[in-house]
C-alpha positions in Angstrom: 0.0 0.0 0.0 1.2 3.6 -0.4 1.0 5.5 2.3 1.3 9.3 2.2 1.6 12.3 4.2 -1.2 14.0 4.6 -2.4 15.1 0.9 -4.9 18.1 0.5 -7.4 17.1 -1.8 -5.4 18.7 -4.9 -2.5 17.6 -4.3 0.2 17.8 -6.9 2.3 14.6 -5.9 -1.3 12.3 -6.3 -1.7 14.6 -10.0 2.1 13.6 -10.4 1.1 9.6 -10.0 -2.6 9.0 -11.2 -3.3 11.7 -14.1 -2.3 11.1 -17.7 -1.9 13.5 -20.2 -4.3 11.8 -22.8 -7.6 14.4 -22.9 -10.5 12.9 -24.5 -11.9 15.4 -27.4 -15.4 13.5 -27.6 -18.7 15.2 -26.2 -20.4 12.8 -24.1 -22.5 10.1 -25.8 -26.1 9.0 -24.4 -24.1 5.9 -23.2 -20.4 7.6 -22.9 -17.0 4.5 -22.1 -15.1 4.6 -18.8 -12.5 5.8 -20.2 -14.2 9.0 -22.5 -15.4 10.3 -19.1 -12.0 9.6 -16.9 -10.3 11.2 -19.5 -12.5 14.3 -19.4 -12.6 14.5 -15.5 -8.8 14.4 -15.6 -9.3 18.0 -17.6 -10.6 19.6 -15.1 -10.0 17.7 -11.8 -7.7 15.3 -10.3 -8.6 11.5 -10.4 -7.9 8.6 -8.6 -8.8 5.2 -10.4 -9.4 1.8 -8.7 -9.0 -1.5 -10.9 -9.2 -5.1 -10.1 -6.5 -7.5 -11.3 -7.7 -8.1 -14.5 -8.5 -4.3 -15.5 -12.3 -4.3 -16.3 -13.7 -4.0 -13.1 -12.7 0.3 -12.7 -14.4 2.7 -10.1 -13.4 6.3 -10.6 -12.6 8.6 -7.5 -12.4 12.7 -6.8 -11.0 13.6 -3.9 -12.1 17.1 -4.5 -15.2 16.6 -4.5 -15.6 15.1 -1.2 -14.3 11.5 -2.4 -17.0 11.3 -5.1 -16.9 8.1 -7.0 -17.6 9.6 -10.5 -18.4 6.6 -12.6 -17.6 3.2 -12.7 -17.1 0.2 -15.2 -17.3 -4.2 -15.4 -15.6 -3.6 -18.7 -12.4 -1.5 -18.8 -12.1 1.9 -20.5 -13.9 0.8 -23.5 -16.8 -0.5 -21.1 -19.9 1.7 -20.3 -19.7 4.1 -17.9 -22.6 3.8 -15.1 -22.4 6.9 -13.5 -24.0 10.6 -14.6 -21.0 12.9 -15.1 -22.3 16.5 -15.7 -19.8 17.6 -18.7 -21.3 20.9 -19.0 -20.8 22.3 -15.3 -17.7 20.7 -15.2 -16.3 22.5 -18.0 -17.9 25.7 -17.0 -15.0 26.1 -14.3 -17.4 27.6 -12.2 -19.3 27.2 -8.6 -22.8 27.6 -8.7 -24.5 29.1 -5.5 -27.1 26.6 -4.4 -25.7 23.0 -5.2 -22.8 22.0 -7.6 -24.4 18.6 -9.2 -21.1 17.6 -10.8 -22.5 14.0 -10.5 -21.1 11.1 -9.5 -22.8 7.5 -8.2 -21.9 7.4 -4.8 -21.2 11.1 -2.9 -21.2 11.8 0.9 -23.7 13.9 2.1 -25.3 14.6 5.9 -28.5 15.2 6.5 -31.4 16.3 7.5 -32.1 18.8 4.5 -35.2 20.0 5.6 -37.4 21.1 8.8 -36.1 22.9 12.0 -32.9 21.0 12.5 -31.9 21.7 8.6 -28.7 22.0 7.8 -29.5 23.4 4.8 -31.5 26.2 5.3 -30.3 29.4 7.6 -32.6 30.0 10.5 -35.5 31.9 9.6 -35.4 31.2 5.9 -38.3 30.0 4.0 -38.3 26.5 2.8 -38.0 27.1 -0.8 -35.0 26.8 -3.1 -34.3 30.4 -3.3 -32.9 29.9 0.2 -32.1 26.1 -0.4 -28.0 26.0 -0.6 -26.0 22.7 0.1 -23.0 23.1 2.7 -19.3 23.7 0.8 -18.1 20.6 3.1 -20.4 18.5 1.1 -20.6 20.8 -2.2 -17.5 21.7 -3.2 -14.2 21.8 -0.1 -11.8 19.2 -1.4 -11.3 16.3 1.1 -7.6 14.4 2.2 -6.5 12.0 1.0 -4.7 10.1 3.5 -4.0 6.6 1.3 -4.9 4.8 -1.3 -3.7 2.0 -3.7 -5.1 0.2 -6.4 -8.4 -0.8 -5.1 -8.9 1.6 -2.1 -9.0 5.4 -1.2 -9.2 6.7 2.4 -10.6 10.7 2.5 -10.6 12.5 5.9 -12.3 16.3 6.4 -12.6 18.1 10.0 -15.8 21.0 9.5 -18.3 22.4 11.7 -21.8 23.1 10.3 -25.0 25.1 11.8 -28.5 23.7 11.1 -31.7 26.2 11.2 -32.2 25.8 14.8 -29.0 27.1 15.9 -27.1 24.5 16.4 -23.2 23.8 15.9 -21.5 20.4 15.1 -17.8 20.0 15.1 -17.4 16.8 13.3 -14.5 14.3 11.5 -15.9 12.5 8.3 -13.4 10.1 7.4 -14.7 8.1 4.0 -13.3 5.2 2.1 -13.9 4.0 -1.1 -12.3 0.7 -2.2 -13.1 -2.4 -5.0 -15.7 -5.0 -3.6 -16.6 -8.5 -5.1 -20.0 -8.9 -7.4 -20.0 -12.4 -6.8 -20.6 -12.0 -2.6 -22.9 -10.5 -2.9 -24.6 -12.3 -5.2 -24.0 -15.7 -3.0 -25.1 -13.7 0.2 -28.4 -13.6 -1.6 -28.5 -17.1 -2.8 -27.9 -16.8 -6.3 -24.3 -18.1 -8.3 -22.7 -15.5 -10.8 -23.5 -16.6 -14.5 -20.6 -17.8 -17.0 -19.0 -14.7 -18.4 -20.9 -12.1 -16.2 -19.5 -9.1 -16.6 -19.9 -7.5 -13.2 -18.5 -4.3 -11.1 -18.5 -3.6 -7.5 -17.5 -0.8 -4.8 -18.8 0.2 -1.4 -18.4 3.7 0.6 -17.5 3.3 4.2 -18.4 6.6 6.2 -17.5 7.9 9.3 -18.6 10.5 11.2 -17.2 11.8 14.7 -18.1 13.9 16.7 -14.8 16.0 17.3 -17.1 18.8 19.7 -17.0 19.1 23.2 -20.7 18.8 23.9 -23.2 15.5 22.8 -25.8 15.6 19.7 -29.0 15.5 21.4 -32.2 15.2 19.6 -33.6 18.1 21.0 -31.4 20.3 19.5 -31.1 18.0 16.3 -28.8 15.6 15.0 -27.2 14.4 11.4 -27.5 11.5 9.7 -24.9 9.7 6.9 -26.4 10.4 3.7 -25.4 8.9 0.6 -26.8 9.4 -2.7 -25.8 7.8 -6.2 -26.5 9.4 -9.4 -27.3 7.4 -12.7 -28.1 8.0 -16.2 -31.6 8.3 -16.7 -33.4 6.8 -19.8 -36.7 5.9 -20.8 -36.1 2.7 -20.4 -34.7 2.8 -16.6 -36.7 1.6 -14.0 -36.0 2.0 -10.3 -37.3 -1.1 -7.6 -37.4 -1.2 -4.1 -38.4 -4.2 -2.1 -40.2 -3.6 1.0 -40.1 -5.8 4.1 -42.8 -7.9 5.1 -44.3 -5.5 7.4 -45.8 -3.6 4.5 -47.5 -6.2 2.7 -51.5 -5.2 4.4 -50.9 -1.8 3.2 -47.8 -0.9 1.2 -48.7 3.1 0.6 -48.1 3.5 4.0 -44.1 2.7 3.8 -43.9 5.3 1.2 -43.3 9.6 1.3 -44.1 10.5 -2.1 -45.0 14.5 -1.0 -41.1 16.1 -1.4 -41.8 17.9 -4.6 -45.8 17.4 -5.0 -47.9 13.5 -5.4 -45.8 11.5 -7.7 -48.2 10.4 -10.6 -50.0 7.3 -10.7 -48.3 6.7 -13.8 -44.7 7.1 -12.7 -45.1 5.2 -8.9 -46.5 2.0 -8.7 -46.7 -1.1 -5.9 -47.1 -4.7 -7.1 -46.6 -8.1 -5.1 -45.0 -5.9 -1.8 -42.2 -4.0 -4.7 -42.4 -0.1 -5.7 -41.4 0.2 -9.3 -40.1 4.3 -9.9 -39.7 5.8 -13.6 -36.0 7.5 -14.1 -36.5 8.9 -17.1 -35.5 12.2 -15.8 -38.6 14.0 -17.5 -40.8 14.9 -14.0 -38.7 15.8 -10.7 -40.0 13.6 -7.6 -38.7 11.7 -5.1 -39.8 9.1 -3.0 -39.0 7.7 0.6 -39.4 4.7 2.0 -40.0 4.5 6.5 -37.2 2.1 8.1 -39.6 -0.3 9.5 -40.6 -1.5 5.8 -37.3 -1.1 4.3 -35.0 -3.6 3.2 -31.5 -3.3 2.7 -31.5 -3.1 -0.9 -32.8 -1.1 -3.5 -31.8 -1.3 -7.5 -32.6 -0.3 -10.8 -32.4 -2.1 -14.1 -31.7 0.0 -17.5 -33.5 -2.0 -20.2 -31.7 -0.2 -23.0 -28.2 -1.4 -22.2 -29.0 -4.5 -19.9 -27.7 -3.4 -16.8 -28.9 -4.4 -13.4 -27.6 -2.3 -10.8 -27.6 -3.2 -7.1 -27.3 -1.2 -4.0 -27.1 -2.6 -0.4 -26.5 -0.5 2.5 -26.1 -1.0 6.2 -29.6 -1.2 8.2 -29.8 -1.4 11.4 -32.0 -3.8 12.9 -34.5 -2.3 15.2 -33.7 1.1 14.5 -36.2 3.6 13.5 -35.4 7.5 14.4 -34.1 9.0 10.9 -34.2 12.6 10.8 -36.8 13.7 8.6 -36.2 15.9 5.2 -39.3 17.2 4.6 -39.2 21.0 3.4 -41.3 22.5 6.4 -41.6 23.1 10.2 -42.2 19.1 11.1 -44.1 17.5 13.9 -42.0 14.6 14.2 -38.0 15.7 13.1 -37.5 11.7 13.4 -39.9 10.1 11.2 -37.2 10.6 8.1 -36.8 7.4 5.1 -33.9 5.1 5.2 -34.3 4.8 1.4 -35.1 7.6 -1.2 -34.8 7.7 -4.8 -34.8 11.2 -6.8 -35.9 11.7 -11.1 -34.8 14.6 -11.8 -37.0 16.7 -14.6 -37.7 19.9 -15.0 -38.5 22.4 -12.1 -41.8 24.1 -13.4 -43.2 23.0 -16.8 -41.0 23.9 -19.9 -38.3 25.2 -17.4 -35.0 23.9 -16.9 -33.6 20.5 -14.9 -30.2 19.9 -12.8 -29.9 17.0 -15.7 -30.5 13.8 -17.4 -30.0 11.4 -14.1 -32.3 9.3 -11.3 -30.6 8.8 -8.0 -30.6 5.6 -5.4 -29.9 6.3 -2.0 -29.8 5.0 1.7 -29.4 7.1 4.7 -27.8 6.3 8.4 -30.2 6.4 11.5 -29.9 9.9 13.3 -26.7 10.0 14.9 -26.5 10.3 18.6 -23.1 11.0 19.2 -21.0 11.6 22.5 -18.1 13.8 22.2 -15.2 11.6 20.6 -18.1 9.3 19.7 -18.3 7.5 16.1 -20.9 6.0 13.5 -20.4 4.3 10.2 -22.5 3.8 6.9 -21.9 1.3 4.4 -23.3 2.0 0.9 -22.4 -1.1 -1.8 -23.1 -0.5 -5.4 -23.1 -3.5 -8.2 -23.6 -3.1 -11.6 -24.5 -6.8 -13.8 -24.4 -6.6 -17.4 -26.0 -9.5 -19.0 -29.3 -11.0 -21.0 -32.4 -10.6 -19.7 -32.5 -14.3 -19.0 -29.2 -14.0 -17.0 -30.1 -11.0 -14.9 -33.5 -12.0 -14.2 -32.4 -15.0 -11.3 -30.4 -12.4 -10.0 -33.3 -9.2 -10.1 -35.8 -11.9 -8.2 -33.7 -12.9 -5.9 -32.8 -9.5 -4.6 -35.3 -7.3 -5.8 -38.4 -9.4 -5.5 -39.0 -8.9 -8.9 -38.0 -10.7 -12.4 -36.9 -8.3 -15.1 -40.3 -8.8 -17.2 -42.3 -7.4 -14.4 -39.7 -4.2 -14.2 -40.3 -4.1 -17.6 -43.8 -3.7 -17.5 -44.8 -2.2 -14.3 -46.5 1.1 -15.9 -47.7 -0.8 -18.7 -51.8 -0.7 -18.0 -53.2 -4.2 -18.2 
């Protein structure tokens, strides 16, 4: 392993080691290679890559973007590239004031984003995006990176931050990124690999400590670990959630649909105890699912290239305070999702969208902590590119559903 001193997220000596040259010339395609986007990242921003032995299996990491992975690949540089990479901000050179979606599939964030323990809105401010503005430690301060080798990266970052109420935190996030094995998973779900399968996998481990002299008590509000993976949206992408058995008298009731207005009959749907989500990116919506009917594992499949993509995060049995999101004074700051998934669209009709992407995400319980105290999330992400016949064992056996029903879940009967 190489071990380094302490290198600020822009570091010249990691530029020295792990950027090339080469500069790809090509605009970005509807479905852009591994390698056309790393070598447009490395334009504008320095980039850490991750590779398995036999060079297909490549996950892309930023440091200065808060130890973003980017995009990744089960196919080498000529393979496709799973995660949304926003080409035109990037090449803008230039912050914007509320959010920087630079993109990326797997990015730390803390929450809660909305209601009176916001750390997101200043206190007083109205609950609107006009006065909406993502924190720089989780927008756009580098992180450090204190080592890293060919399948891992370990990024550290000391901040405070101030929620709506009042409130300081003096926290440590340290976050590492490193290669993980397709086929575990898989097995842990009772299913083999096929012959051939052409697979990728990585997994975010995040710490948060509390580095302040005074505990995070909820009545003053707490954070949560908050990650949140950005894909390319296409008509033909279809998010699924399994819920737990709890939900199966009444599955509406595990799900927040309310962030940005109802979600459409059309676009949301429930069958046999699974919600089925359009990404299309053409109507921004999220939904959230409680973490009494959540499972540890949420997906999507894209029908267009054949890829099954997998995420499984820690969920901890038994626990159910997660602080809550929702854009407004709340009655209950604890009754927040485990699991959310975004489509982004555009903001009012004809009007203009962040970009062409649907996220998956999982969230930590609401953190607790004693001063010097810890926490850790664990966010996995597989990608599985196959035939539909190969990818459908693996969609039932850990989504619930086989790839003809994800298929045609908005089809009307």
């Amino acid at each position: 392993m190489k071990t380094n001193a302490l290198i600020k997220g822009v570091s010249k000596g990691i530029l020295a080691i792990l950027m090339t040259t080469s500069i790809s010339q090509n605009s970005q395609a509807a479905s852009p290679t591994f390698g056309s986007d790393v070598d447009f990242l490395k334009k504008y921003v320095q980039v850490i890559v991750l590779s398995d032995a036999s060079g297909k299996s490549k996950v892309s990491v930023v440091p200065a973007w808060q130890g973003r992975v980017m995009t990744s690949t089960a196919n080498g540089d000529k393979g496709l590239s799973y995660g949304w990479v926003n080409r035109e901000l990037i090449a803008s050179r230039k912050f914007q004031p509320h959010i920087n979606v630079f993109g990326g599939e797997d990015r730390f964030w803390l929450g809660p984003e909305g209601g009176q323990f916001s750390i997101f809105f200043s206190k007083g401010s109205k609950f609107d995006l006009d006065h909406w503005f993502t924190p720089a430690p989780i927008d756009t301060e580098p992180y450090d990176v204190v080592r890293f080798d060919s399948s891992s990266v370990l990024c550290k970052k000391q901040f405070s931050l101030t929620n709506y109420s009042g409130t300081t935190f003096n926290l440590e996030v340290q976050r590492e990124v490193r290669l993980s094995n397709p086929e575990l998973l898989l097995r842990k779900f009772g299913v083999e690999p096929f012959k051939g399968m052409l697979a990728t996998g990585f997994e975010s481990i995040n710490t948060v400590k509390n580095t302040g002299a005074n505990p995070w008590v909820k009545d003053t509000g707490l954070l949560s670990i908050w990650i949140l993976g950005m894909f390319n949206a296409s008509e033909k992408a279809t998010v699924v959630i399994p819920l737990a058995d709890s939900a199966k008298q009444d599955p509406w009731k595990a799900i927040n649909d309310r962030y940005f207005g109802k979600v459409p009959a059309d676009r949301l749907v429930i069958k046999n105890n699974v919600v089925f989500f359009k990404a299309d990116a053409k109507y921004r919506s999220k939904i959230g699912i409680k973490p009494e009917y959540s499972k540890p594992v949420l997906g999507s499949y894209d029908a267009q290239n054949k890829v099954l993509t997998i995420v499984h995060f820690t969920l901890p049995e038994g626990a159910k305070e997660y602080v809550n999101s929702m854009w407004e004074l709340q009655d209950n700051p604890y009754a927040g999702d485990a699991v959310n998934s975004y489509n982004d669209g555009p903001q009012s009709p004809g009007g203009s969208q962040l970009g062409k992407f649907y996220e998956l995400e999982s969230s930590s319980p609401a953190l607790a902590l004693k001063p010097g105290e810890s926490a850790t999330h664990v966010h996995q992400t597989v990608h599985i590119q196959g035939s539909e016949k190969q990818l459908d064992p693996i969609a039932r056996a850990i989504l619930g559903a086989s790839i003809e029903e994800i298929k045609n879940a908005f089809k009307k009967k």
